[in-house]
C-alpha positions as CSV (number, residue, x, y, z in Angstrom):
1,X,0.0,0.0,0.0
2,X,3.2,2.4,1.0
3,X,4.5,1.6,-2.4
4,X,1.6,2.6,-4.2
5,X,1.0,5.9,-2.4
6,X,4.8,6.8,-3.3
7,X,4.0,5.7,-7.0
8,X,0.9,8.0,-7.0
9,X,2.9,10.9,-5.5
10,X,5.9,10.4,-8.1
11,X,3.3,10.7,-10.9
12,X,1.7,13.8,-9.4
13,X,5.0,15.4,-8.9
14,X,6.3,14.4,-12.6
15,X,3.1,15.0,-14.5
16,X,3.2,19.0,-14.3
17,X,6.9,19.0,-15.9
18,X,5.6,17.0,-18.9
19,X,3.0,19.2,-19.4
20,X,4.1,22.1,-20.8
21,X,6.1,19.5,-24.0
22,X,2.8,18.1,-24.5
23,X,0.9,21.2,-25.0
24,X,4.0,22.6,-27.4
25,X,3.7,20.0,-29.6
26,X,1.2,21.1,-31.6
27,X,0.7,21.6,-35.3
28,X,0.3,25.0,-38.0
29,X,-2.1,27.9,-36.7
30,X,-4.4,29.3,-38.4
31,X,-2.6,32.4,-40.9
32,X,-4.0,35.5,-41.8
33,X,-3.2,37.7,-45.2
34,X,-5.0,41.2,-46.6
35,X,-3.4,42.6,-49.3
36,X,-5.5,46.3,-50.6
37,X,-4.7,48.2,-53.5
38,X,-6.2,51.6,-54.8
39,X,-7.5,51.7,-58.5
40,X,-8.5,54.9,-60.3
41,X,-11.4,53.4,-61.3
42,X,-15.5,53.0,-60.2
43,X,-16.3,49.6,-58.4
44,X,-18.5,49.1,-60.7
45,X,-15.8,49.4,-63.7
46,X,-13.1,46.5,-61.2
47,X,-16.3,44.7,-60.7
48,X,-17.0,44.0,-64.4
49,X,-13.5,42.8,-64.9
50,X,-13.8,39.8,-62.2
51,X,-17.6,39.3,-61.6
52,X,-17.3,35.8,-63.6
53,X,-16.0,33.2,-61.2
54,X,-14.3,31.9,-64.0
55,X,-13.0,35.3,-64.9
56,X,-9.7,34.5,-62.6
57,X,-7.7,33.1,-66.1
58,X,-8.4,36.1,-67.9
59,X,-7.2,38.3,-65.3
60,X,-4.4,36.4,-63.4
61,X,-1.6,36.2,-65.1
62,X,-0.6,33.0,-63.5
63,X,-4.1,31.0,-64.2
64,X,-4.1,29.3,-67.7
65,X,-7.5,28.1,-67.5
66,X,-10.5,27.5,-65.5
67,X,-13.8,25.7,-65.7
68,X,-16.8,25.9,-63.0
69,X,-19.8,23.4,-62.8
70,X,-22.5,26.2,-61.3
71,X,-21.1,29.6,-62.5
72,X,-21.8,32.3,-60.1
73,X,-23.7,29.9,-58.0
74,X,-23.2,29.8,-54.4
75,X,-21.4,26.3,-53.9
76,X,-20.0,26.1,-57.6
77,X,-16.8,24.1,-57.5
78,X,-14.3,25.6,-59.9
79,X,-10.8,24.4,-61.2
80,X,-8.2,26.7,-61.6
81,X,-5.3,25.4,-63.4
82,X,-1.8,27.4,-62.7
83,X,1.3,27.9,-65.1
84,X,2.7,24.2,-64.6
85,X,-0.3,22.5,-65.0
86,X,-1.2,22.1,-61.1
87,X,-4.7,22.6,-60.7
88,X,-6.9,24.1,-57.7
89,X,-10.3,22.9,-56.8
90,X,-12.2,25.9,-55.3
91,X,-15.5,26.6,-54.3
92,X,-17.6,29.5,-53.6
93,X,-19.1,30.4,-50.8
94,X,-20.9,33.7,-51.1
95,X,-21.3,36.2,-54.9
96,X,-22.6,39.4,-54.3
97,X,-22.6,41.6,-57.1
98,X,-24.7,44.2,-55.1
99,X,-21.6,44.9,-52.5
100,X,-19.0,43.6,-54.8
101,X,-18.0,40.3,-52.9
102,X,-17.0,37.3,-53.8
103,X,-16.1,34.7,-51.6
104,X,-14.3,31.2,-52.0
105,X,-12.3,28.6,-50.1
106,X,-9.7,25.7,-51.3
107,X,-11.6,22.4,-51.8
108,X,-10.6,20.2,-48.5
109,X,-7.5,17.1,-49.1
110,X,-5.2,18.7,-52.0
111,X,-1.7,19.0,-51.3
112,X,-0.6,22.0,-53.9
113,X,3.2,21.8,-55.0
114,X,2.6,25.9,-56.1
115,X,1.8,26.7,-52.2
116,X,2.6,25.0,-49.3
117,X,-1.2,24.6,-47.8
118,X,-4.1,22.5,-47.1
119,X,-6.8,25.0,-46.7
120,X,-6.8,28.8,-48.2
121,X,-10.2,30.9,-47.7
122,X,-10.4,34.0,-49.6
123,X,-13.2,37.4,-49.8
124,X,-12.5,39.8,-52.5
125,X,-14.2,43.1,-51.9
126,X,-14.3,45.8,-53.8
127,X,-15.1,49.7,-52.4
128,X,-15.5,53.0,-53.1
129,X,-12.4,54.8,-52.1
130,X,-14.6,58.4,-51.9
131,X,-12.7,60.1,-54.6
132,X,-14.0,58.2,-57.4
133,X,-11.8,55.2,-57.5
134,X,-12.1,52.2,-55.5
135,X,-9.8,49.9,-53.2
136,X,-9.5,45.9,-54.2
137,X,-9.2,44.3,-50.8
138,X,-7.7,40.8,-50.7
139,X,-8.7,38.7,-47.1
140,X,-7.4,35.8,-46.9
141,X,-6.7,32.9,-44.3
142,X,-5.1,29.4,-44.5
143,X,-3.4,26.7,-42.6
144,X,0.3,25.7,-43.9
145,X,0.4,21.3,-45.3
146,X,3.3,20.6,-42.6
147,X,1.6,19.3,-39.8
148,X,4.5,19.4,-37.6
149,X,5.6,21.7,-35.2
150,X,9.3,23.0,-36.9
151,X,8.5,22.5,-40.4
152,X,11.5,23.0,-42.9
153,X,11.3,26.8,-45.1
154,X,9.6,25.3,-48.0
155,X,7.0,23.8,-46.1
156,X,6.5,27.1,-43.2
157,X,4.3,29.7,-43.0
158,X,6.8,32.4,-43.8
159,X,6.9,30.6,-47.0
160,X,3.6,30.7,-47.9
161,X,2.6,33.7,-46.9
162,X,5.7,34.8,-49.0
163,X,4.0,32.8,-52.3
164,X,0.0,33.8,-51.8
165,X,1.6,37.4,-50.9
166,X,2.7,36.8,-54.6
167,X,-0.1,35.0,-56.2
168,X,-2.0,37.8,-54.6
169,X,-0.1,41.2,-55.5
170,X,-0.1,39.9,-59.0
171,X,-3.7,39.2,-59.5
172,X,-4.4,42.5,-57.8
173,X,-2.3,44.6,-59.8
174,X,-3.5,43.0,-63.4
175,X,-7.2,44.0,-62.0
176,X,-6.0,47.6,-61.6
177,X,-4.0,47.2,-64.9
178,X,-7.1,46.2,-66.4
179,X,-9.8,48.6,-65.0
180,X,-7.7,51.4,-65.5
């Protein structure tokens, strides 16, 4: 009975230090990216160049093509394909023409060799900027593909912040080349 008393106390004393490695150990967090550029042009004017869902390969320079089952449709699953071939299976959440919104997020389960991540939700809003031009607001969020705790600099969040920064900036700016 002695014995097991002493064994309880040991594993009472012990169990806070291994605490704090357990709750460590944990895998990617949740990122956060908004990227905003001014255009000298209405919101209605950038709206007309991305309103299609599908619009994305005629104004991302990086997008070769893209097909969509439901269009504008709420829930229409569309596939991007990048320069390389890799290919994107998006869906979209909410089109509102009236506020100039569209929102999508990264089909679930693909592993992308362009970005290092498993999930990527994006809104694209579009506003008056009050001196008759409007400001393209890129918000978007995603969790990196290394499940790990230390994952190497291809694989980190650094990294693909650094590459959607990219995939981002370039889209945006061909919008304001576009509407301008």
């Amino acid at each position: 009975m002695k014995k097991i008393i002493k064994l309880c106390l040991l594993a009472a004393f012990f169990a806070p230090a291994l605490t704090p490695t357990i709750t460590m150990a944990h895998g990617p967090s949740r990122v956060l990216l908004i990227e905003e550029i001014e255009i000298n042009a209405s919101p209605e004017k950038v709206w007309a160049v991305i309103n299609d869902y599908c619009s994305i390969k005629d104004w991302h320079p990086t997008v070769t093509d893209c097909t969509s089952d439901k269009g504008n449709e709420p829930e229409s699953v569309r596939v991007i394909t990048l320069e390389g071939g890799e290919q994107i299976r998006e869906i979209l959440a909410k089109y509102k023409p009236e506020s100039f919104t569209i929102q999508h997020y990264m089909e679930d389960g693909q592993k992308l060799k362009a970005y290092p991540i498993t999930t990527h939700g994006l809104t694209i809003t579009i506003t008056d900027n009050g001196k008759g031009g409007s400001i393209l607001k890129w918000k978007g969020a995603f969790y990196r593909s290394f499940q790990g705790p230390v994952p190497p600099h291809e694989l980190s969040d650094e990294y693909a912040t650094e590459k959607l920064t990219i995939f981002y900036q370039t889209g945006m700016e061909n919008i304001k080349k576009l509407s301008e």
